[in-house]
C-alpha positions as CSV (number, residue, x, y, z in Angstrom):
1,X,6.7,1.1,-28.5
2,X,4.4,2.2,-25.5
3,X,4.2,-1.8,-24.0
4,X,8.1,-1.9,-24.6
5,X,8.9,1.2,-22.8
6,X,6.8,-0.4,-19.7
7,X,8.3,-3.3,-20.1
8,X,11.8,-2.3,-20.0
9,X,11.0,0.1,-17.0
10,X,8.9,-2.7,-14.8
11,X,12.7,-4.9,-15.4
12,X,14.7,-1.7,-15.1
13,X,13.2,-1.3,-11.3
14,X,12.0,-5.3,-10.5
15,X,15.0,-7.6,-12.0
16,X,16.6,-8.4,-8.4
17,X,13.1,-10.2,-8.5
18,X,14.2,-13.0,-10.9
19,X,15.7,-14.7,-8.1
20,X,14.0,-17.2,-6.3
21,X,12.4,-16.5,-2.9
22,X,10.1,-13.4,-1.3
23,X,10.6,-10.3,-0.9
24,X,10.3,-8.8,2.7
25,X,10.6,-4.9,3.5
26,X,8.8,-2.8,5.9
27,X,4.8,-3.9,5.2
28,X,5.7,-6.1,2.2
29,X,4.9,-9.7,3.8
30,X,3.7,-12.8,1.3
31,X,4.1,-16.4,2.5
32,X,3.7,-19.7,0.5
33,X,-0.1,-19.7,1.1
34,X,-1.3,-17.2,3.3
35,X,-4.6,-18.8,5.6
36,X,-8.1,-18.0,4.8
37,X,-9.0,-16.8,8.3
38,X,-12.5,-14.7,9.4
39,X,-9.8,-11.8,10.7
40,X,-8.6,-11.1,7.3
41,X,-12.2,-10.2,6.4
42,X,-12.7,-8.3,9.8
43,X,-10.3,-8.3,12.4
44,X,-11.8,-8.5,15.4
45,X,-10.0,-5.7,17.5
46,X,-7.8,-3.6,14.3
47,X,-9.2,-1.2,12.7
48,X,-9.3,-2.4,8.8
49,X,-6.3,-1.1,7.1
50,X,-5.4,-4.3,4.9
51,X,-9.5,-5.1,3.8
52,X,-9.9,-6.4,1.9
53,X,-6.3,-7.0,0.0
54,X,-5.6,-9.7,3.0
55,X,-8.5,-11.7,2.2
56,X,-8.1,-11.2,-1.9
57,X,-4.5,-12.6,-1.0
58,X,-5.4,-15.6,1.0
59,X,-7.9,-16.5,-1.7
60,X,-5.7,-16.1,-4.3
61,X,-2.9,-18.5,-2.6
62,X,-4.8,-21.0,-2.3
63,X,-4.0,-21.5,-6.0
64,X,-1.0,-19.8,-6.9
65,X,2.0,-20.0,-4.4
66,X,2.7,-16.6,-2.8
67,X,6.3,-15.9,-4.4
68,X,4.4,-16.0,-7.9
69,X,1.6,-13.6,-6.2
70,X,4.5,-11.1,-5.3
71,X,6.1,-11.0,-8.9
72,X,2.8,-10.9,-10.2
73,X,1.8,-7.9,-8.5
74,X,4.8,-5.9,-8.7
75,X,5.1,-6.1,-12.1
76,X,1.7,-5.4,-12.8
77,X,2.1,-2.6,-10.7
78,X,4.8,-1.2,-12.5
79,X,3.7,-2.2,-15.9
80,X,0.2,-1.1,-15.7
81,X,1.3,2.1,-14.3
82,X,3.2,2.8,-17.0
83,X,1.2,1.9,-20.1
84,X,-1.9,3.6,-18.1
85,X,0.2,6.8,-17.8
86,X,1.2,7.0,-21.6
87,X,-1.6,5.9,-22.9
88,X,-3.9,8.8,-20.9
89,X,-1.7,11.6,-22.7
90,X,-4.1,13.5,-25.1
91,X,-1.8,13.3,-27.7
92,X,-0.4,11.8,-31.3
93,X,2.9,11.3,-30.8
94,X,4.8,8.5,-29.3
95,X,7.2,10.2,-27.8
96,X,5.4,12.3,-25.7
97,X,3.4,9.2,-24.0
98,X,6.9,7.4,-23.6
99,X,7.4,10.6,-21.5
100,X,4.3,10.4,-19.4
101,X,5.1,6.1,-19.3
102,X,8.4,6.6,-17.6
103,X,7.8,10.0,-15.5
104,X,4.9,8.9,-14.1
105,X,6.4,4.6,-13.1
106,X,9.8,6.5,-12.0
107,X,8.1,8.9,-9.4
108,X,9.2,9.1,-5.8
109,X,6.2,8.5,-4.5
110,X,6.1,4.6,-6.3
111,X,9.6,4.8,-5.4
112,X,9.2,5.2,-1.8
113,X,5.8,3.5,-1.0
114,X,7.1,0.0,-2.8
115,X,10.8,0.6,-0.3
116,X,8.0,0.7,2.3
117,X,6.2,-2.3,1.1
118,X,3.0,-0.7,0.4
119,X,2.0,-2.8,-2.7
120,X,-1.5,-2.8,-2.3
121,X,-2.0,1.3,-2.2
122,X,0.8,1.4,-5.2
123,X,-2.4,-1.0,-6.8
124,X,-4.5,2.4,-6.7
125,X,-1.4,4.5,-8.3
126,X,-1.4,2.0,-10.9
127,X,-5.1,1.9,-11.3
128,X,-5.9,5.5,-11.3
129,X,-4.4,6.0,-15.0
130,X,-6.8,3.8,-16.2
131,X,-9.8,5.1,-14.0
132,X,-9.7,8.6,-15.7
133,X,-9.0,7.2,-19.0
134,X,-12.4,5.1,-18.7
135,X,-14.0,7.9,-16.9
136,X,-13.5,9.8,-19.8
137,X,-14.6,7.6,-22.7
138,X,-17.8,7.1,-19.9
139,X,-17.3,3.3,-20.1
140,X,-19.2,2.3,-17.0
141,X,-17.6,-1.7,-16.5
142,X,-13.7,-0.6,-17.3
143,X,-14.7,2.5,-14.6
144,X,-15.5,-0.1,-12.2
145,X,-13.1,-2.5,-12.7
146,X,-10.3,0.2,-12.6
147,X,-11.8,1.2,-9.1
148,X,-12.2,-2.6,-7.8
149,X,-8.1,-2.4,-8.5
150,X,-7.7,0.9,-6.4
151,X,-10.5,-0.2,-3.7
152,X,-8.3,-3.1,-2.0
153,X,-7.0,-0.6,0.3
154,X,-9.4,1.4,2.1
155,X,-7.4,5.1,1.0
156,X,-7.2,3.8,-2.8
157,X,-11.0,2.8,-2.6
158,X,-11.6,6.4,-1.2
159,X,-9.7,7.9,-3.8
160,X,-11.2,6.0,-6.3
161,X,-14.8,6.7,-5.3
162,X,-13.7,10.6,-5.4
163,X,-12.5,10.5,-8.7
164,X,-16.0,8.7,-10.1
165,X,-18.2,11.3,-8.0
166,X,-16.1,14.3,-9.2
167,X,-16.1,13.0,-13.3
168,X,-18.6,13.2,-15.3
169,X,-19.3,9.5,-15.6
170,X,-23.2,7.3,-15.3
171,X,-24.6,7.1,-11.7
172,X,-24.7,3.3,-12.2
173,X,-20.3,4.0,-11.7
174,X,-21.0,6.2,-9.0
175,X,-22.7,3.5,-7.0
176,X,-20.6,0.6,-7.8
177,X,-17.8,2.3,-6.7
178,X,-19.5,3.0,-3.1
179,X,-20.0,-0.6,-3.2
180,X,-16.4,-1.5,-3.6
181,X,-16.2,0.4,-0.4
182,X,-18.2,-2.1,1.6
183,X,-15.7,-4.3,3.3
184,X,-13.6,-2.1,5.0
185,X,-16.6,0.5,6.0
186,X,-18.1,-2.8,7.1
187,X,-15.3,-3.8,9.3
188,X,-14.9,-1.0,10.4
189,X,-18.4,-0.5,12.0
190,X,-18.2,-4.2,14.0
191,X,-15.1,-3.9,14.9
192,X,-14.2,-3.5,18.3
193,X,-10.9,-1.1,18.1
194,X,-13.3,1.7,17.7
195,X,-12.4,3.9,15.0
196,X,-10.1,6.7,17.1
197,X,-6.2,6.8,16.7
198,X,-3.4,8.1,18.7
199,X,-2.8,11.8,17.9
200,X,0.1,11.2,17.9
201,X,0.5,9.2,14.6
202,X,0.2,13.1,12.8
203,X,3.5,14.5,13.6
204,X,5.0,11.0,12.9
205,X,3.4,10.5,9.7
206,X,3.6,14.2,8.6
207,X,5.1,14.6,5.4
208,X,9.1,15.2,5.5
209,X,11.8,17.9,4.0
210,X,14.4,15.1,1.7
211,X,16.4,17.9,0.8
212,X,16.7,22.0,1.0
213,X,13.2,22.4,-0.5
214,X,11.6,21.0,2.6
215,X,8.2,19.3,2.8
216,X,6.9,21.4,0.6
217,X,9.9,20.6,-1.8
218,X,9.6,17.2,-1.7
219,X,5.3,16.9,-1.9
220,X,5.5,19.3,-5.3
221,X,8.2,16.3,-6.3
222,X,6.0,13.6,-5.2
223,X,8.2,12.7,-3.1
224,X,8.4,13.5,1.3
225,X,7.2,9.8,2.7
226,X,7.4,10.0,6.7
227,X,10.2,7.2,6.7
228,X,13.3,8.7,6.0
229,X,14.5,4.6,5.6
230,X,12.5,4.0,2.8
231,X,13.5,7.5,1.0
232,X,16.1,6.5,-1.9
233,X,19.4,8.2,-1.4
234,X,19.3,10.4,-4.8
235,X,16.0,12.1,-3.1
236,X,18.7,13.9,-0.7
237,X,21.0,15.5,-3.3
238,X,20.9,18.9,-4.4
239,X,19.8,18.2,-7.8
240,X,16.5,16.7,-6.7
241,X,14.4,20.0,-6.2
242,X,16.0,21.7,-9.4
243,X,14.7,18.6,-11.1
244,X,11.1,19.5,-9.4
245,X,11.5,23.0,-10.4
246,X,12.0,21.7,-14.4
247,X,9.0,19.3,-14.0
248,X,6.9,22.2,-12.8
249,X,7.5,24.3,-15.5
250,X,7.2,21.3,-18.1
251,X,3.7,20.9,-16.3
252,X,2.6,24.9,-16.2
253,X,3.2,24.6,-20.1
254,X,1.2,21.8,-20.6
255,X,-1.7,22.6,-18.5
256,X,-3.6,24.9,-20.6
257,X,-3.4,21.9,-23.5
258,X,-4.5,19.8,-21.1
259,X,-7.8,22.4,-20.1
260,X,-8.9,22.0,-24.4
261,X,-8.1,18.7,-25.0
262,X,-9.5,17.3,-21.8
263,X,-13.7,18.7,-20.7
264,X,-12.7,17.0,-17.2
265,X,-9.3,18.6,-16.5
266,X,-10.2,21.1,-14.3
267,X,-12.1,18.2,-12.2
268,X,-8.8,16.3,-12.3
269,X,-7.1,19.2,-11.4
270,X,-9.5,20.1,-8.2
271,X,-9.4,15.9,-7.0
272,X,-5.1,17.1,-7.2
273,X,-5.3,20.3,-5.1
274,X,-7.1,18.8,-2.6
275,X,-4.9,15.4,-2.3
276,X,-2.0,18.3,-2.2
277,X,-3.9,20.0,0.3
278,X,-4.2,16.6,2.3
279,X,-0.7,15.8,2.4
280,X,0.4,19.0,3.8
281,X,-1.8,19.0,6.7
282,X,0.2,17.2,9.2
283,X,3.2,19.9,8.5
284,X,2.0,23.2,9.0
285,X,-0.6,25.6,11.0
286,X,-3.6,22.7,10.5
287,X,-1.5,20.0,12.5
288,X,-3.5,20.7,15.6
289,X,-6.6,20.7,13.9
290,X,-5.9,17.5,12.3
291,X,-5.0,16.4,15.7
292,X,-8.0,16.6,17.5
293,X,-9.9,15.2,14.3
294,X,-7.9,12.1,14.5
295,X,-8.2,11.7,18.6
296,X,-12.0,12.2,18.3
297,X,-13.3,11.5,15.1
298,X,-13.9,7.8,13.8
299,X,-11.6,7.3,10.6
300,X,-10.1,10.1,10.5
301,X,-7.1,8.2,11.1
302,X,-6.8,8.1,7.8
303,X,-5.9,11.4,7.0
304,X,-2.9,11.0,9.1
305,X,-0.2,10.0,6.4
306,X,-1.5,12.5,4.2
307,X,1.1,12.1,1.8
308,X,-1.0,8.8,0.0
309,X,-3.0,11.3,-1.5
310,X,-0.7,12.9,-3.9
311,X,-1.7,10.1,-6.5
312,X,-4.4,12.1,-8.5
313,X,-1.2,15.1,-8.3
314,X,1.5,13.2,-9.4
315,X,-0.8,11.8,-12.2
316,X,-2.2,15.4,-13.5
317,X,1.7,16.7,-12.8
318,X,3.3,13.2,-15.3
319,X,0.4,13.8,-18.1
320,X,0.9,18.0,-18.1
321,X,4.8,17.4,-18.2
322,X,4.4,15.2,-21.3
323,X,2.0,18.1,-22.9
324,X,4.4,20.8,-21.4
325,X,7.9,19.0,-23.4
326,X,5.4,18.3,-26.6
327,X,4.4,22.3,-26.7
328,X,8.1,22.8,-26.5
329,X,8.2,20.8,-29.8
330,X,11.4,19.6,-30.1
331,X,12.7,15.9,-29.9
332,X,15.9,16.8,-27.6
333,X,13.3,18.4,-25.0
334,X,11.3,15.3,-25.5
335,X,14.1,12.8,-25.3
336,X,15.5,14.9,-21.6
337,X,12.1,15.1,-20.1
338,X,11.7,11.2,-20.8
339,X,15.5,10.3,-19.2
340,X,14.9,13.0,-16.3
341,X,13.6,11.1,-13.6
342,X,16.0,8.3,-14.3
343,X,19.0,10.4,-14.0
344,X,17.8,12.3,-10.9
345,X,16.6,9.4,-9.0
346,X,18.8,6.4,-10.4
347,X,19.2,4.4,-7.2
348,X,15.1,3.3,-7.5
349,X,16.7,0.7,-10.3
350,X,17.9,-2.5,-9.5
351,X,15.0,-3.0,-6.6
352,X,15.8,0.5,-5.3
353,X,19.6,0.1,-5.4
354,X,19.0,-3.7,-4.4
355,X,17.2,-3.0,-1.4
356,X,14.6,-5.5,-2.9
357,X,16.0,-8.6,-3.0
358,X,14.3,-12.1,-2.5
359,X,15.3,-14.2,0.6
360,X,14.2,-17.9,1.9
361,X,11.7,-18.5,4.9
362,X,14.1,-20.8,7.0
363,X,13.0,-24.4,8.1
364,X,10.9,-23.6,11.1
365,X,8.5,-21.8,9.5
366,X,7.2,-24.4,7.6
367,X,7.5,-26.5,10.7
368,X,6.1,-24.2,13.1
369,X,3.0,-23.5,10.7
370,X,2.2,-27.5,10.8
371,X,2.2,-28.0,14.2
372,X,-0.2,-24.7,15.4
373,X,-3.9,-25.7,14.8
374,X,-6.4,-23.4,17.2
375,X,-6.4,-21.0,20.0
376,X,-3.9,-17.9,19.6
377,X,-0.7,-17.0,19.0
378,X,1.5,-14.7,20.9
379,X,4.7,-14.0,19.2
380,X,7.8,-13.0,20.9
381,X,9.3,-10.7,21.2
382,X,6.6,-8.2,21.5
383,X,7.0,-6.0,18.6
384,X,5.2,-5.2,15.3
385,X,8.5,-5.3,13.2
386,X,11.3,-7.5,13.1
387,X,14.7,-7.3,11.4
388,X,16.0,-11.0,10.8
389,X,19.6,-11.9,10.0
390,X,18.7,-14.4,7.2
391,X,16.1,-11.4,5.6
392,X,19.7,-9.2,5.8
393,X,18.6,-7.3,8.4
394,X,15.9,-5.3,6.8
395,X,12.9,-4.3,8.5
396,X,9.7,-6.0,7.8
397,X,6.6,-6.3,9.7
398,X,6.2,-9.8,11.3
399,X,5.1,-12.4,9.3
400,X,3.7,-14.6,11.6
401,X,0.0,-13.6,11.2
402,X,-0.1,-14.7,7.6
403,X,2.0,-17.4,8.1
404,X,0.1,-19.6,10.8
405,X,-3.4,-20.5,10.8
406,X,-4.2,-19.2,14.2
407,X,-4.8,-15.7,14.9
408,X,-1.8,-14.0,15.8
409,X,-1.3,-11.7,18.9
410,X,1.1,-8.7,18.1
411,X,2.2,-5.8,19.6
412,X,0.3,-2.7,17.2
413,X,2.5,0.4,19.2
414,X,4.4,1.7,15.9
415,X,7.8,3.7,17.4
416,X,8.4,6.4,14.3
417,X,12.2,8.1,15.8
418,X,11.4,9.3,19.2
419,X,7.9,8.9,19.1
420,X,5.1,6.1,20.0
421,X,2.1,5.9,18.3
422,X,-0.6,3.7,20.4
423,X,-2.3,1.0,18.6
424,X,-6.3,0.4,18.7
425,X,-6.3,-3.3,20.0
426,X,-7.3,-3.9,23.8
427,X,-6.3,-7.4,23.5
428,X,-2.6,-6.3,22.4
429,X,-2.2,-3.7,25.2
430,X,-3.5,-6.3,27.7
431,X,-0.9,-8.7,26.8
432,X,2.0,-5.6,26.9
433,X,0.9,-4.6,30.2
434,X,1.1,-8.7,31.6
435,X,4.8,-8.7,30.2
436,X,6.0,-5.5,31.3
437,X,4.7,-6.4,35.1
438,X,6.4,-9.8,34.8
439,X,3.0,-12.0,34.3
440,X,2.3,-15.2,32.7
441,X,0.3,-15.1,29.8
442,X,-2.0,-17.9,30.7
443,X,-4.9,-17.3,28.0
444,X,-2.9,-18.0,25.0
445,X,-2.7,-21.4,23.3
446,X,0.6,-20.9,21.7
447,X,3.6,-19.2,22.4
448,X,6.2,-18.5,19.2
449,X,9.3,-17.0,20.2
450,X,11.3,-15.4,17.3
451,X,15.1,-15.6,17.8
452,X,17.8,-13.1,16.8
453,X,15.0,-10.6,15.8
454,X,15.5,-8.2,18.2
455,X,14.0,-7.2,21.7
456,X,14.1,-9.3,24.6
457,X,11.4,-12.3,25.8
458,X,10.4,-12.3,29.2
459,X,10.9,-15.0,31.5
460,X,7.5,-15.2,32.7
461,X,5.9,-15.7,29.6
462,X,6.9,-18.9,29.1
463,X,6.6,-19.8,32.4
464,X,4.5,-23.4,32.6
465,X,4.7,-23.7,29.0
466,X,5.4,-27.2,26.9
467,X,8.5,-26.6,24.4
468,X,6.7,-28.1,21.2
469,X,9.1,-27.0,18.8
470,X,12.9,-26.1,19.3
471,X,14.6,-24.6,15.9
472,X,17.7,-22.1,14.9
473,X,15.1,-19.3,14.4
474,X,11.9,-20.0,15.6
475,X,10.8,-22.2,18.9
476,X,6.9,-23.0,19.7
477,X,5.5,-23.4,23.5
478,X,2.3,-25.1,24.1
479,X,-0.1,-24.0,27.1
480,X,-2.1,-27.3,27.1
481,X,-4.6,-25.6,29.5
482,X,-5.3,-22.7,27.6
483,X,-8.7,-22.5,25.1
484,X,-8.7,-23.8,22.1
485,X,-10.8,-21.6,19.8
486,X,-9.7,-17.8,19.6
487,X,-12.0,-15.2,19.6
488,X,-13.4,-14.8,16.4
489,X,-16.9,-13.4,16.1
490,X,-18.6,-14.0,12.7
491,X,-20.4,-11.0,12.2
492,X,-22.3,-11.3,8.9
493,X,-22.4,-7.8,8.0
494,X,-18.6,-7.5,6.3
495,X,-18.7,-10.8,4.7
496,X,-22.0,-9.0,3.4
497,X,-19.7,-5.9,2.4
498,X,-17.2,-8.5,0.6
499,X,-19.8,-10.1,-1.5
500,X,-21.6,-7.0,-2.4
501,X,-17.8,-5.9,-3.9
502,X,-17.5,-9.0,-5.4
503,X,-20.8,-9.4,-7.1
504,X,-20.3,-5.4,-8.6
505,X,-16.5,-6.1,-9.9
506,X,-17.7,-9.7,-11.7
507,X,-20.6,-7.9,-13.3
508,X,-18.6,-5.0,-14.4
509,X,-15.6,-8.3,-16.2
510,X,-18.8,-9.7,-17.4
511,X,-19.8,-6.3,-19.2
512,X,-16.7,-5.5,-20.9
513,X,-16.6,-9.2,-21.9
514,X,-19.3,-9.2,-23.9
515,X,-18.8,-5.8,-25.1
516,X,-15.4,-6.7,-26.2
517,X,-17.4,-10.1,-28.2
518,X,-17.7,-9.5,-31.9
519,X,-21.0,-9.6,-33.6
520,X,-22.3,-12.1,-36.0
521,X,-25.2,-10.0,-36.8
């Protein structure tokens, strides 16, 4: 019953997805086969947000084409969340699991972070379940495994390596998931972006009021992403905090279950607070504070969208709901607290109210990808996100660094409403400042202008240039004089980092395999 409630849930929210093509929203980009290039590992002026899920991906479609990847993932996201969520539950009856199943797949926070395209955090959502359960049954290899999901974005693999310190679990899990840490602390130490951000990044990735309970409202929901785009419609409606209230109250009921069925709920509980307490600081008195950590502190950049750290909360809120409905003891309470967060929050079906829907890469892509071998990439016009007429207009971050095989120069200045949060790369402020003043650009092998995406493209840029490549969406200039190699240094230490991670999550498969082997004893 348990696998067919998360089944029926991951088609509930993913079925716009039977439908050839990709889907593209906000930082949701997958192309045919994404190149295995040295950036992906460690970029070379970015700090290392996407390490190492960039490099899994490229690996991975070398193999198995990148629309297959995307459903893969989704639905494992969803699915995995789901069974992991019921099957945590300290509990007997069904019922009560297919209330932790569906509460805890059907949050806002999954709802908002996949209508934002964050896949590979929503990995660590859908991991964590299973982390605690393994944590508590102290089985070292599914620990590991669990956290080598959550670790392929650097704030899942912190999360993950908080949970293992804070449970009671063998120091040989403790270690391996440091380990798992090792790409992106790697890439982050030979990088040359530093590891500073733009203060300003707090106040537009601060946690945001959906409705009349303000941020506050919205966090104890799960819900209050910074992008109000992304935020399904239902989130707004007056119903939506009164529905936060009820969980609450399902939650307080179940806690003290929780606290004798569970030794490690109060360690559960503390990992919560202080994910809670993370997400609020970009809203109140501790803004400043948070300010000056993020302007002069390396990595503390990462504290600036505080509200990816509700996961271990919304997980400990789902599993004391379920308890809280089960104390109550009746099947009607059971049955409601199951079908609440689909009636409050129905528009997150159907791809979020068919805001997920596959499109096709046109033509020139394919073309375009064929015909750029060495040097760089600038793409035009000079902006990190693009909203294409054949993608229906919906944002989506350019896809043209995963698509070619040649690094690709973009602008990394994120514009939040009325604000402008600087990006880390020298290289990418360089080439701004040489297009704002009206300069050629005459470093840069290749030239791909994006058309009807939005933004204008200088003059002077393609000034000299060769037109390679003319297309309805996409045309390609060729500087014939500039170098052809890019600037990749091969620094050995995060490729170190990457093996290291992959070495710990094979040995921890290999474990449970044989574990899992019967005995002929």
């Amino acid at each position: 019953m348990l696998h067919a409630t998360a089944a029926l849930v991951t088609v509930a929210i993913l079925a716009p997805l039977a439908a050839p093509g990709y889907v593209l929203a906000y930082d949701m980009v997958f192309v045919p086969r994404q190149p295995l290039r040295w950036d992906f590992l460690a970029p070379v002026d970015a700090l290392p947000r996407a390490v190492p899920l960039d490099a899994a991906v490229s690996v991975v479609t070398q193999v198995v084409p990148g629309w297959l990847v995307q459903r893969i993932a989704l639905a494992a996201i969803v699915y995995a969340a789901a069974l992991g969520a019921g099957r945590l539950v300290p509990t007997e009856r069904t019922l009560s699991r297919i209330v932790a199943a569906i509460g805890y797949a059907w949050t806002p926070f999954l709802a908002e972070r996949l209508l934002i395209g964050q896949w590979g955090l929503l990995l660590c959502y859908a991991a964590l379940p299973w982390l605690v359960e393994a944590a508590l049954a102290r089985r070292t290899g599914k620990i590991v495994i669990a956290a080598a999901v959550a670790s392929l974005t650097p704030t899942g693999g912190i999360i993950a390596f908080v949970l293992v310190c804070v449970l009671s679990v063998p120091w040989k899990a403790r270690l391996a998931a440091a380990a798992l840490n090792a790409p992106w602390v790697l890439a982050a130490l030979v990088t040359a972006a530093g590891g500073r951000s733009d203060a300003e990044g707090v106040a537009a990735f601060a946690a945001r009021g959906e409705n009349w309970s303000g941020p506050v409202g919205a966090l104890l929901g799960t819900g209050g992403i910074w992008n109000a785009q992304t935020t399904p419609d239902s989130r707004g409606s007056l119903l939506a905090p009164l529905a936060t209230v009820v969980l609450l109250a399902l939650a307080a009921a179940g806690y003290p279950v929780l606290r004798r069925r569970w030794s490690a709920a109060t360690r559960l509980s503390v990992v919560a607070v202080v994910g809670f307490v993370l997400a609020l600081l970009g809203t109140g008195p501790a803004a400043p504070a948070l300010e000056w950590l993020v302007a002069h502190v390396p990595g503390a950049g990462l504290f600036r969208d505080g509200q990816k750290f509700l996961m271990p909360y919304a997980l400990l809120l789902i599993i004391c709901a379920a308890l809280g409905a089960e104390r109550l003891g009746r099947t009607p309470v059971l049955v409601g607290a199951a079908l609440l967060p689909v009636v409050v929050m129905p528009d997150l079906a159907f791809g979020g109210a068919g805001r997920l829907r596959p499109v096709d890469y046109p033509r020139d892509w394919a073309v375009v990808a064929k015909r750029v071998e060495g040097g760089e990439v600038l793409s035009l016009p000079f902006t990190a996100y693009r909203a294409y007429p054949w993608n229906r207009d919906t944002v989506v971050l350019d896809p043209a660094p995963r698509y070619l095989k040649a690094p690709v120069i973009v602008d990394d200045v994120l514009l939040v409403g009325d604000l402008s949060v600087s990006g880390e790369s020298a290289r990418a402020a360089e080439i701004r400042r040489r297009l704002a003043s009206g300069e050629p650009v005459t470093d840069v092998r290749w030239v791909l202008v994006q058309h009807g995406a939005g933004g204008e493209v200088p003059a002077s840029a393609l000034a000299g240039l060769d037109l390679v490549y003319a297309g309805p969406t996409l045309s390609l200039y060729e500087n014939p004089s500039a170098p052809t190699t890019a600037p990749e240094p091969r620094w050995p230490l995060p490729l170190a980092g990457h093996v290291l991670a992959l070495a710990v999550t094979v040995a921890a498969v290999v474990q449970e395999s044989r574990r899992k082997r019967p005995s002929h004893d």
